[in-house]
C-alpha positions as CSV (number, residue, x, y, z in Angstrom):
1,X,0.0,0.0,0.0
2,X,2.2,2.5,-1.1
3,X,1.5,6.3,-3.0
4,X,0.8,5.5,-6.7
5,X,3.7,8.3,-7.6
6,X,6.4,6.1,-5.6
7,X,5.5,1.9,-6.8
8,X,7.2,2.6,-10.4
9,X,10.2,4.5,-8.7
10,X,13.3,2.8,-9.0
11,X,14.5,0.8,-6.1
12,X,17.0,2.6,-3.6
13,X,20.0,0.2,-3.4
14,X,22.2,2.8,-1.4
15,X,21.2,1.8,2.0
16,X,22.6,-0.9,4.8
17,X,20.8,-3.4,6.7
18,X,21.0,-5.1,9.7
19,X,19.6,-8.3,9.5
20,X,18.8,-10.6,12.6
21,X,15.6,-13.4,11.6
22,X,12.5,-11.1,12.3
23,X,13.4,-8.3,12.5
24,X,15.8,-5.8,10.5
25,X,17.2,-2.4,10.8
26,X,17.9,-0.4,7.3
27,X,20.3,2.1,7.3
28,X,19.3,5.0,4.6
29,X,21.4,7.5,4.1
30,X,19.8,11.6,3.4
31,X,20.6,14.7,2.3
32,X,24.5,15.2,3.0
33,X,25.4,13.1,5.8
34,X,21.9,12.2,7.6
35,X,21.1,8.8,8.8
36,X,17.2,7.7,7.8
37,X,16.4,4.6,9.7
38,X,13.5,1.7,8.7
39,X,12.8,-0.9,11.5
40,X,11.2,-3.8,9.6
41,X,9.3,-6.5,11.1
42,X,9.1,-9.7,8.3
43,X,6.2,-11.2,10.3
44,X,4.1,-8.5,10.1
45,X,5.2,-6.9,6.9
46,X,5.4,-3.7,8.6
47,X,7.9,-0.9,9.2
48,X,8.7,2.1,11.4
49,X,10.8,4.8,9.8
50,X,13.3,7.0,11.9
51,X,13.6,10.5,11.0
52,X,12.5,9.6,7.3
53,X,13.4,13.1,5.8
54,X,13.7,11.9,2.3
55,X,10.5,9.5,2.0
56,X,10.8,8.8,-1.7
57,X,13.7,6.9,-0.3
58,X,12.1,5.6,2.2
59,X,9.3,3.9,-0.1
60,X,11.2,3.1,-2.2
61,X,13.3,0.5,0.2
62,X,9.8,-0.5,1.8
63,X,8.3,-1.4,-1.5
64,X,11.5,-3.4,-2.4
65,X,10.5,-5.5,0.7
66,X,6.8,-6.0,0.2
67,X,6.2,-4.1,3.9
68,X,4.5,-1.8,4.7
69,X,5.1,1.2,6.9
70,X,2.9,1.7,10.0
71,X,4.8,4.6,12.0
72,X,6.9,7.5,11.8
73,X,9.3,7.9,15.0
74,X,10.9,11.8,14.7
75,X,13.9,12.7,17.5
76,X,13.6,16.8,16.9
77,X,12.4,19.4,15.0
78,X,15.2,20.3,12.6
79,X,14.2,20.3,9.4
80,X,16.6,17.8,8.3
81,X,15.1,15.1,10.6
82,X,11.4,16.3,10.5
83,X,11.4,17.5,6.7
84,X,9.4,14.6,5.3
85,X,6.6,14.1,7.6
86,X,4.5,15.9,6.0
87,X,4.7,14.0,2.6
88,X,4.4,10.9,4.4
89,X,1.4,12.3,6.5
90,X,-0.3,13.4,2.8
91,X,0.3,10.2,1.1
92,X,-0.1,7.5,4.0
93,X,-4.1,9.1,6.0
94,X,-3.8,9.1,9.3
95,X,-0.3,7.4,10.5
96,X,1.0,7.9,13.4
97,X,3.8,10.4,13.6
98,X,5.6,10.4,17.8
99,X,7.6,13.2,18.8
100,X,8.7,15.0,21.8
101,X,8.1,18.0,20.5
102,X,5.0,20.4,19.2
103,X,7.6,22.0,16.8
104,X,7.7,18.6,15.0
105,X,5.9,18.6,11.2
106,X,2.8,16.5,11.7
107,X,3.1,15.2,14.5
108,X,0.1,12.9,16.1
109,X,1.8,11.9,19.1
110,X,3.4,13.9,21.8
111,X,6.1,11.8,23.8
112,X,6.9,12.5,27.4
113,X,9.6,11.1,29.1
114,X,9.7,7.1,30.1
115,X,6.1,6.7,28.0
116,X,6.2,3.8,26.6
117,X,3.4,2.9,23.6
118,X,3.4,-0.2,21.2
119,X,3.8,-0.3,17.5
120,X,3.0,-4.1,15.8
121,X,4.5,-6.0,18.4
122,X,7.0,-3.6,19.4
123,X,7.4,-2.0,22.6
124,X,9.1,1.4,22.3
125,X,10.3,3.7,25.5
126,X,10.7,7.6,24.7
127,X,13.9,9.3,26.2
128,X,13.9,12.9,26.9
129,X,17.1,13.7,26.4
130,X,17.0,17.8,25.9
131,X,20.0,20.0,24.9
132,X,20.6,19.6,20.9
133,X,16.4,20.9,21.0
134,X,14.7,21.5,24.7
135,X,12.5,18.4,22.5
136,X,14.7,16.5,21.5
137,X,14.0,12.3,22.3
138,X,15.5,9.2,21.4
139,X,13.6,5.8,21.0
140,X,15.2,2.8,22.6
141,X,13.5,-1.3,22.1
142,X,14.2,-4.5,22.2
143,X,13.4,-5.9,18.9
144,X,13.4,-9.5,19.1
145,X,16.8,-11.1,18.2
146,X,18.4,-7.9,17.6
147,X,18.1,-7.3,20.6
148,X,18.4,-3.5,22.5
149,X,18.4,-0.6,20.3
150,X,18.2,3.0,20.4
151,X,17.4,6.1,17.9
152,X,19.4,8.8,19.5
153,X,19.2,11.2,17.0
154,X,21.6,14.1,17.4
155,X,22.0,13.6,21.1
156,X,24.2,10.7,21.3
157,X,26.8,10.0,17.7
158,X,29.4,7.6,17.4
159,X,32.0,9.0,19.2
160,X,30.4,12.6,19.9
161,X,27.6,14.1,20.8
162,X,24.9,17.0,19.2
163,X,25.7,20.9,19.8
164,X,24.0,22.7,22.5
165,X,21.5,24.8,20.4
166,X,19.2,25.3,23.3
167,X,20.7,23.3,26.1
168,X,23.7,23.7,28.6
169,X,26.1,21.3,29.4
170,X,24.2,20.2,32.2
171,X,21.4,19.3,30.2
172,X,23.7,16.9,27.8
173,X,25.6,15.7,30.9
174,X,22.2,14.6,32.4
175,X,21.1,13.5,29.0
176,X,23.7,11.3,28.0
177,X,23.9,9.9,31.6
178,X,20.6,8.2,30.6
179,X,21.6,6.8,27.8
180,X,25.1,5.7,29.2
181,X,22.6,3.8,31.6
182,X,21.3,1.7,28.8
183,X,21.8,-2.2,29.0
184,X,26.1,-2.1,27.8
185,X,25.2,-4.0,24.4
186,X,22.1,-1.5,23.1
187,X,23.3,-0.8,19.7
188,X,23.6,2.8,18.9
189,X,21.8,4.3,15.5
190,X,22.6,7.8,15.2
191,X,21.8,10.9,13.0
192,X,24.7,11.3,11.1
193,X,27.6,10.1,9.7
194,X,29.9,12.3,12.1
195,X,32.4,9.8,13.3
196,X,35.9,9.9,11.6
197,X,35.8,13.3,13.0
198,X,34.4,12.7,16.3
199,X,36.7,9.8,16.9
200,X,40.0,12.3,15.6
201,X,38.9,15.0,18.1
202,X,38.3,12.3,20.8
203,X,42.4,11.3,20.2
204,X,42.9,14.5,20.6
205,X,41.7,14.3,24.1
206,X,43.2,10.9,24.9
207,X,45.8,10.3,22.8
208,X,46.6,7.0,24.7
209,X,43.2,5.6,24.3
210,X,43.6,2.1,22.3
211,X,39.7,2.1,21.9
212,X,39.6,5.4,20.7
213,X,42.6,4.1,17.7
214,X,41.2,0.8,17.3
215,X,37.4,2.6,16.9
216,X,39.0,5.0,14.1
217,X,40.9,2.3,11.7
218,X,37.6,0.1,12.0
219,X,35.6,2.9,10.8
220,X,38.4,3.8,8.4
221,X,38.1,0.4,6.7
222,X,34.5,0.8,6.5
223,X,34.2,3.6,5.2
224,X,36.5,2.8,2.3
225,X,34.4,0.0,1.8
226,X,31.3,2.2,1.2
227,X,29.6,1.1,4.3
228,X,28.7,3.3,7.7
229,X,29.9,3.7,11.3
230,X,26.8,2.5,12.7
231,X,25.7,0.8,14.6
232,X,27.5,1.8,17.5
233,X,27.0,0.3,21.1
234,X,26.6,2.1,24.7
235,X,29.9,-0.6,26.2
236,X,32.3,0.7,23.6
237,X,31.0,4.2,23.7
238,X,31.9,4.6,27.1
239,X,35.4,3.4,26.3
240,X,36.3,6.1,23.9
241,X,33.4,8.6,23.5
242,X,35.1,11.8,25.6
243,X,31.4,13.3,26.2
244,X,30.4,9.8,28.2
245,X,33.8,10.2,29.8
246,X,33.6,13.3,31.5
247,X,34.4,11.4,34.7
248,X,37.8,10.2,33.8
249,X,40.9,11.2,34.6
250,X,42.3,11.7,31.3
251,X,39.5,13.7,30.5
252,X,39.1,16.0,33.1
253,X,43.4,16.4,32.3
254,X,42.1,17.9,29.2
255,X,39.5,20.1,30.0
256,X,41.5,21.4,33.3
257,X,38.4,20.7,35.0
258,X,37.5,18.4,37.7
259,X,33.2,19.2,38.0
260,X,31.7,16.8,35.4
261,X,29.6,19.5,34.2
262,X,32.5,22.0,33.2
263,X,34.0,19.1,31.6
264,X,31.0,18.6,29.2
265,X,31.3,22.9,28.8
266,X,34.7,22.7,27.7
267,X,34.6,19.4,25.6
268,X,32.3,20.7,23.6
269,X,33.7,24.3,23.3
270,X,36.9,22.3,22.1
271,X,35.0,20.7,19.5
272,X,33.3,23.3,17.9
273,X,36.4,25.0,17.5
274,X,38.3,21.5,16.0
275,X,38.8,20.9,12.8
């Protein structure tokens, strides 16, 4: 059941999957550098799409895989995460659209934190994890064999985490605290394809972290390869993600700061300014 305009569009082959029986996560990439998401469930031939700001894309996968999408999860407002909610809303009557926030496109659902709702057999949880946007939520499940996962949009990247557009560092500190307090092996699937530079400025804050060089030629290698740097997981970004480190030594060395919170303030003033 997909728009008329979309069924004779050519399939989109530049996407990744993660593939686990049941269920399967798509990676789609947008725009310059976004992440799309499409959490398929092959029982039910149905999908939930992530931040689906290029939906012609997003169609265009579903219909190579017979499903059918059923809801539309959006972590902020930006326009390059909310942009296509209102096509999808237009072309697919009266499908759910969550959010945490009433700036988002189309929205149906407003999310607070720790609500939980159901989608096919899924149970989701909403985050509220405020800085990037004071709305800003990320959508963590356990999806049967793939076991945990979480959306974190531009809160949480691989190796990094979002700018501060209308939060302080105590807001991201707090924020990524509950994320850090995810089960260690909830695989990570972020908004953008930030990482070769997260992971250089994060050596440049530990230059003796082995995670942190291991992490970078991994994604090095991928990347060559034409595939992405997610998924992530919460274990390893602990090891080498300085924003999730802010209580370590090494760290707090850096930042010439000892208060977790002015260690988040300077860490990310550092990176804005790193090139």
């Amino acid at each position: 059941n997909f728009p008329r305009y979309f069924q004779n569009s050519k399939q989109c082959k530049n996407y990744h999957q993660e593939k686990n029986n049941r269920y399967e996560v798509l990676i789609v990439p947008a725009l310059s550098d976004n992440f799309m998401y499409i959490l398929a469930d092959y029982r039910l031939k149905s999908a939930v799409a992530v931040d689906p700001v290029e939906p012609e894309k997003v169609f265009r996968v579903l219909d190579s895989k017979n499903i059918s999408l059923k809801a539309v999860l959006t972590t902020h407002h930006h326009l390059d995460h909310d942009g296509g909610n209102e096509t999808i809303a237009t072309c697919l009557k009266n499908i759910p659209i969550y959010g945490g926030d009433k700036r988002i496109k189309a929205m149906t659902h407003i999310l607070s934190h720790s609500e939980e709702f159901h989608i096919g057999e899924l149970n989701i949880k909403c985050l509220h994890t405020p800085c990037h946007t004071s709305g800003h939520v990320c959508y963590f499940t356990e999806a049967g064999n793939l076991g945990h996962i979480c959306f974190t949009g531009d809160t949480l990247f691989v190796g990094g985490c979002g700018r501060f557009f209308e939060g302080t560092a105590a807001h991201m500190l707090k924020s990524l605290n509950i994320l850090g307090s995810l089960p260690l092996n909830t695989k990570i699937y972020c908004g953008h394809e930030y990482t070769m530079s997260n992971l250089k400025f994060a050596l440049s804050v530990e230059p003796d972290n082995k995670d942190a060089l291991t992490k970078l030629k991994v994604i090095e290698e991928k990347l060559k390869k034409g595939e992405h740097s997610v998924p992530s997981c919460i274990e390893d970004e602990l090891k080498y993600n300085p924003f999730m480190r802010t209580s370590e030594k090494s760290v707090q060395q850096y930042t010439n700061q000892a208060d977790p919170i002015s260690v988040m303030k300077v860490l990310r003033e550092k990176k804005d300014a790193f090139k």
